[in-house]
Phi, psi and omega in degrees: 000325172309345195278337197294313238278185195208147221256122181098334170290153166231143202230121173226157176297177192285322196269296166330285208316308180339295194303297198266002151048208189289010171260347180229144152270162189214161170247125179278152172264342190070211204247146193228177203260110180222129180306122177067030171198046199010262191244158202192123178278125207220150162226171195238124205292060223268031139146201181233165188304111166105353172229181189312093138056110168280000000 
């Protein structure tokens, strides 16, 4: 996923958001391509509920 990553973004995969559930907000990015493991559904981790933006 790092090769994928966007630079200043933090990127997390559908089982983080999952984890990390109704305390963070995300943008999704769709699927992107990781090598020797296939398509991966990804968001881009974009602040937390209720405060400013990261």
């Amino acid at each position: 996923m790092e090769s994928q990553g966007v630079a200043g973004r933090m990127q997390v995969t559908e089982a983080t958001r999952a984890i990390l559930g109704e305390s963070f907000v995300f943008e999704e990015r769709g699927l992107i391509a990781a090598k020797g493991m296939g398509e991966f559904r990804t968001w881009f981790l974009a602040g937390r509920t209720g405060l400013p933006p990261i």
